[in-house]
C-alpha positions as CSV (number, residue, x, y, z in Angstrom):
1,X,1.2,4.7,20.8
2,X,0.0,5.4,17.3
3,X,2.6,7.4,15.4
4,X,1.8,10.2,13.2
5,X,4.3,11.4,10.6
6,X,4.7,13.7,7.9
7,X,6.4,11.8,5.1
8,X,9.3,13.1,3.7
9,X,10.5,12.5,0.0
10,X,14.3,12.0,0.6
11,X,15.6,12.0,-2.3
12,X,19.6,12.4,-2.0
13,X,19.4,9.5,0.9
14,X,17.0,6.9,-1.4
15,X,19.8,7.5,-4.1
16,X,22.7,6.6,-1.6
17,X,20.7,3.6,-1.0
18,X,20.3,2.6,-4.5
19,X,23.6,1.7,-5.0
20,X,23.9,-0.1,-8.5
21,X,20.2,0.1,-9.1
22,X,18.4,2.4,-11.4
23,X,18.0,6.1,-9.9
24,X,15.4,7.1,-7.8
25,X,12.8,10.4,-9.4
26,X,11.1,12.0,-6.7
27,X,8.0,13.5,-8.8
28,X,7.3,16.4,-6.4
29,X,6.5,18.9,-9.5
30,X,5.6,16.4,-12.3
31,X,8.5,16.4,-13.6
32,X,8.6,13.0,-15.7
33,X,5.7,11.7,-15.1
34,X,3.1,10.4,-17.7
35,X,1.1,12.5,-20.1
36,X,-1.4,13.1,-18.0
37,X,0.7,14.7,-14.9
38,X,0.2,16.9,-12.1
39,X,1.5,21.0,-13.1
40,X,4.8,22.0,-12.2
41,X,5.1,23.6,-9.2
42,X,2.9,21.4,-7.4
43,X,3.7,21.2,-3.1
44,X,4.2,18.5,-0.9
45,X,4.8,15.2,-0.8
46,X,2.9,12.3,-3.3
47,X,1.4,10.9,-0.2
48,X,0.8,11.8,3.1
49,X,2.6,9.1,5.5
50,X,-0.4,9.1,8.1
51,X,1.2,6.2,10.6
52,X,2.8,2.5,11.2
53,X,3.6,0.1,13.4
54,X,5.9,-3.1,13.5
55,X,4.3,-6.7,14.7
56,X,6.2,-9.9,14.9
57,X,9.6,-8.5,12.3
58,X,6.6,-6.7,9.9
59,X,6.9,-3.0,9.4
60,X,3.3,-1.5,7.8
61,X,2.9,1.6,6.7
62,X,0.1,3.8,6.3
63,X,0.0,6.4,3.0
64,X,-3.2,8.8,2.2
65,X,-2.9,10.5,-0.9
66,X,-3.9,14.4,0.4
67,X,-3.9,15.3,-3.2
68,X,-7.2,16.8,-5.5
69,X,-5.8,13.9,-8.3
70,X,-5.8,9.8,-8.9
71,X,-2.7,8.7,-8.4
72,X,-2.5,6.1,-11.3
73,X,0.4,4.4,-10.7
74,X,4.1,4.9,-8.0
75,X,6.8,2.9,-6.8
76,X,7.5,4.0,-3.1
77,X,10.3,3.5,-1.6
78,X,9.8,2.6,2.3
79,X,12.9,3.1,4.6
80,X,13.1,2.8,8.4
81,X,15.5,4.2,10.9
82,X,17.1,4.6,14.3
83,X,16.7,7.6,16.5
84,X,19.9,8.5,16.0
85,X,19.5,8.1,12.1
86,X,21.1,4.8,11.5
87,X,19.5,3.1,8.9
88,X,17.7,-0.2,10.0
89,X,15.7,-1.1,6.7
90,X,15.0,-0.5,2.9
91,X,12.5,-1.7,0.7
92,X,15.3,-1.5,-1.7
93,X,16.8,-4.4,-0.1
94,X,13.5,-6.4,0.2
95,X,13.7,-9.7,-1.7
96,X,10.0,-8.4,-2.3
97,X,9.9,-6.2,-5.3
98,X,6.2,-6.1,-5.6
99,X,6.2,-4.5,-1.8
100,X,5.4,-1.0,-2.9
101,X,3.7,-0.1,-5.5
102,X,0.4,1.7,-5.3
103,X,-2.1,1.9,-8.1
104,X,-5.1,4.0,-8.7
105,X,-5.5,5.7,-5.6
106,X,-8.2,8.1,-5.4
107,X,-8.1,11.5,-3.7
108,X,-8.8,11.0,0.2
109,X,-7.7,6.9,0.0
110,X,-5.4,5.6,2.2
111,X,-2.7,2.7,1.1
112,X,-1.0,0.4,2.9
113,X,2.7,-1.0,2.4
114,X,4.5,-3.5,4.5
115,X,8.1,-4.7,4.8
116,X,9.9,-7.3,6.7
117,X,12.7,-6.6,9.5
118,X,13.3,-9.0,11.4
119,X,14.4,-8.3,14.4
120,X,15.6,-4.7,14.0
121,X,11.5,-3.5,14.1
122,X,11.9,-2.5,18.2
123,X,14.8,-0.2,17.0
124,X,12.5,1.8,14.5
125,X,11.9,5.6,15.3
126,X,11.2,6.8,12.1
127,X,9.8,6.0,8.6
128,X,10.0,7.8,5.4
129,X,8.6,7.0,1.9
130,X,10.0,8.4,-1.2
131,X,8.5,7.7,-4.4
132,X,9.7,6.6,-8.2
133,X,8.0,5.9,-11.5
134,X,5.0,8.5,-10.5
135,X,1.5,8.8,-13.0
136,X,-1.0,11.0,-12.4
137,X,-4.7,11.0,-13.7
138,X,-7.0,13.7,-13.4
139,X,-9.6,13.6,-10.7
140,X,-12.2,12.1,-13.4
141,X,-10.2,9.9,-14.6
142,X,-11.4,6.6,-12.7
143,X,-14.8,6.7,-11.6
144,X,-15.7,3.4,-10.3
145,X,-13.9,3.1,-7.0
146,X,-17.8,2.6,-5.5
147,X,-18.2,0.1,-7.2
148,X,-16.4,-2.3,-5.5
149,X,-16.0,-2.6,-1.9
150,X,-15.7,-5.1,1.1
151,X,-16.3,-5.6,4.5
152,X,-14.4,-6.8,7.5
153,X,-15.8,-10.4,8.8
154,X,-12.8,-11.4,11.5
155,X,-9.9,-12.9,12.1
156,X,-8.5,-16.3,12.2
157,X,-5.8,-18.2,13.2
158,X,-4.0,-20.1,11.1
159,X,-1.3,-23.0,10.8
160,X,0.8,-19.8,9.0
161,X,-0.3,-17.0,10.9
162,X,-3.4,-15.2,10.8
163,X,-6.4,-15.4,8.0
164,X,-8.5,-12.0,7.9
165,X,-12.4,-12.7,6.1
166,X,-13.9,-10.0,4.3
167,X,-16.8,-10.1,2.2
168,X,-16.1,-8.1,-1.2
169,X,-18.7,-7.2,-3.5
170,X,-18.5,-6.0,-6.7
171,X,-20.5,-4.2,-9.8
172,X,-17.9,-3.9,-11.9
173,X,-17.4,-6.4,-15.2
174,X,-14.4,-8.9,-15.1
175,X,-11.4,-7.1,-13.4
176,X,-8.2,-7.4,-11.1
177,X,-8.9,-5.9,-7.6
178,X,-6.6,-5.4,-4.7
179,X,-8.1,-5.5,-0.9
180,X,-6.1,-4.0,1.8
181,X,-7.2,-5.2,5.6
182,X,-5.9,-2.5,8.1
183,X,-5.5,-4.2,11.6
184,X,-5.5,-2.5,14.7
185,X,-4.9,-3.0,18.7
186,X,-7.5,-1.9,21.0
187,X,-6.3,1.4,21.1
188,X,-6.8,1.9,17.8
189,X,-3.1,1.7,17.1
190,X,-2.0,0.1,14.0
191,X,-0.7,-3.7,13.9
192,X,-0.3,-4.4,10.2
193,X,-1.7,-4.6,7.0
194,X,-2.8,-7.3,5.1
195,X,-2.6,-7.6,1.2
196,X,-4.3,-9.7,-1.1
197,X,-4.7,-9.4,-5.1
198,X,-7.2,-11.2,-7.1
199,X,-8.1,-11.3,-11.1
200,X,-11.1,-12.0,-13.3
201,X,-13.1,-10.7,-10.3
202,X,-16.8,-10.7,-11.5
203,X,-20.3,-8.9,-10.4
204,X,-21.5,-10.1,-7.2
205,X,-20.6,-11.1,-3.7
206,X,-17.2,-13.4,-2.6
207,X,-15.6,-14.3,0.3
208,X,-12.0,-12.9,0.6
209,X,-9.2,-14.9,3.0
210,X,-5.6,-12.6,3.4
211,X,-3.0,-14.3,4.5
212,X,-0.4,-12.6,7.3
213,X,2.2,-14.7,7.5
214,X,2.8,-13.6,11.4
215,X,0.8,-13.9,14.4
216,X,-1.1,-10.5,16.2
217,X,-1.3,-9.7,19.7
218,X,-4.9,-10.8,21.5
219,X,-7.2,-7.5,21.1
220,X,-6.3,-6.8,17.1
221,X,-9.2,-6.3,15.1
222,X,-10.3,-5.4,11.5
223,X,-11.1,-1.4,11.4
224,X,-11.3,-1.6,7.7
225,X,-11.3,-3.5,4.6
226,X,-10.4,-1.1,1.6
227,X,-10.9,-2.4,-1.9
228,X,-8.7,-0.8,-5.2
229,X,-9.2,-1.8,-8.9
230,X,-5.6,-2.3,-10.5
231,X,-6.9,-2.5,-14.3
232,X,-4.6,-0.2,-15.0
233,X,-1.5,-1.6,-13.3
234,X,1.9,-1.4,-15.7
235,X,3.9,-3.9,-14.1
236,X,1.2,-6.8,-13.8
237,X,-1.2,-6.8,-16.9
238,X,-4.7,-8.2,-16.0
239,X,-5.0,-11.4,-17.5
240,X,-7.9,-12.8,-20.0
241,X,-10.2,-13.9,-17.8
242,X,-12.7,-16.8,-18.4
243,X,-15.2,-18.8,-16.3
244,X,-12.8,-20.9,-14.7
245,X,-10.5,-18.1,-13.6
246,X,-12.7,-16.3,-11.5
247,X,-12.9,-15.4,-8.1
């Protein structure tokens, strides 16, 4: 059964978690954000926790940003839990760092994270995702999420799990995209997602293969194949690109 959630920003908990590490800032009013940031005052969460679902030790997770602004650039911070509020897994803890972060995320887009663990998944009951190291841009601010896009081809088995195909194409000059593959059961339910990042892309058509590193039920499908520029991204500078490099 698909489960829909309102995300909460927790941001007392996500600091217990932290331990040693650098402190969590929940940017629910703009506070420290960058230059261009969204007015103080501003309600609800940074992103709208829509659903998720746990295949094979792999918890995905669904975000939409509800807002009327880009969200340029956040860090969230995914943990799961018990019914009875024992904690069962932090993306703090992931040897992934690169598990979370979102970049340029139009208003209405949808996001996907996804976390490994293990063999706690069928003890999940809920999921929250706080957020650090929030930007915003105005609405204007990015104005070529059109063009690029892709679209689903199937799935494939693999000697490491499963291979999703997608055909991306883009109008855009030499950049760094990433394409997000949101796999459901026949119910519509959400399996997983499936990340891939690729640089230098240039103008034209290519075939995109996303590896899951864990096999899906029988009946999982591609609803949708969601394409993001990440020109922009702070942590991972887009490289030089030349001929060679491309996709």
């Amino acid at each position: 059964m698909q489960r829909k959630l309102t995300a909460a920003v927790l941001a007392i908990v996500a600091a217990l978690l932290m331990g040693s590490c650098s402190t969590i800032t929940d940017q629910l009013d703009g506070a420290g954000t960058s230059d261009q940031t969204v007015p103080t005052g501003r309600p609800g969460p940074i992103l709208e926790t829509t659903t998720w679902g746990v295949v094979d030790g792999m918890l995905s997770v669904v975000v939409r940003n509800t807002s009327d602004r880009t969200l340029r650039y956040a860090e969230g911070v995914v943990t799961a839990r018990t019914a009875d509020d024992q904690l069962v897994a932090s993306s703090l803890e992931s040897r992934d760092t690169a598990c979370c972060s979102v970049q340029q995320l139009a208003p209405g887009q949808q996001y996907g994270f996804y976390l490994d663990v293990g063999s706690a998944g069928g003890d999940i009951s809920r999921v929250d995702v706080a957020y650090r190291n929030v930007a915003w841009d105005s609405v204007t601010a990015i104005d070529d999420h059109t063009s690029v896009s892709a679209q689903p081809v199937g799935l494939r088995d693999g000697d490491l799990g499963t291979v999703v195909l997608a055909d991306l194409t883009s109008n855009r000059s030499e950049s760094a995209v990433v394409a997000q593959a949101f796999l459901t059961d026949a119910d519509g339910d959400l399996v997983a997602v499936v990340s891939g990042r690729w640089t230098c892309v240039r103008p034209g058509s290519q075939r995109l293969r996303m590896q899951l590193f864990h096999p899906v039920p029988p009946g999982t499908r591609v609803d949708d194949v969601l394409v993001h520029p990440v020109d922009d991204d702070p942590t991972r500078p887009t490289p030089a690109c030349h001929p060679s490099r491309s996709l």
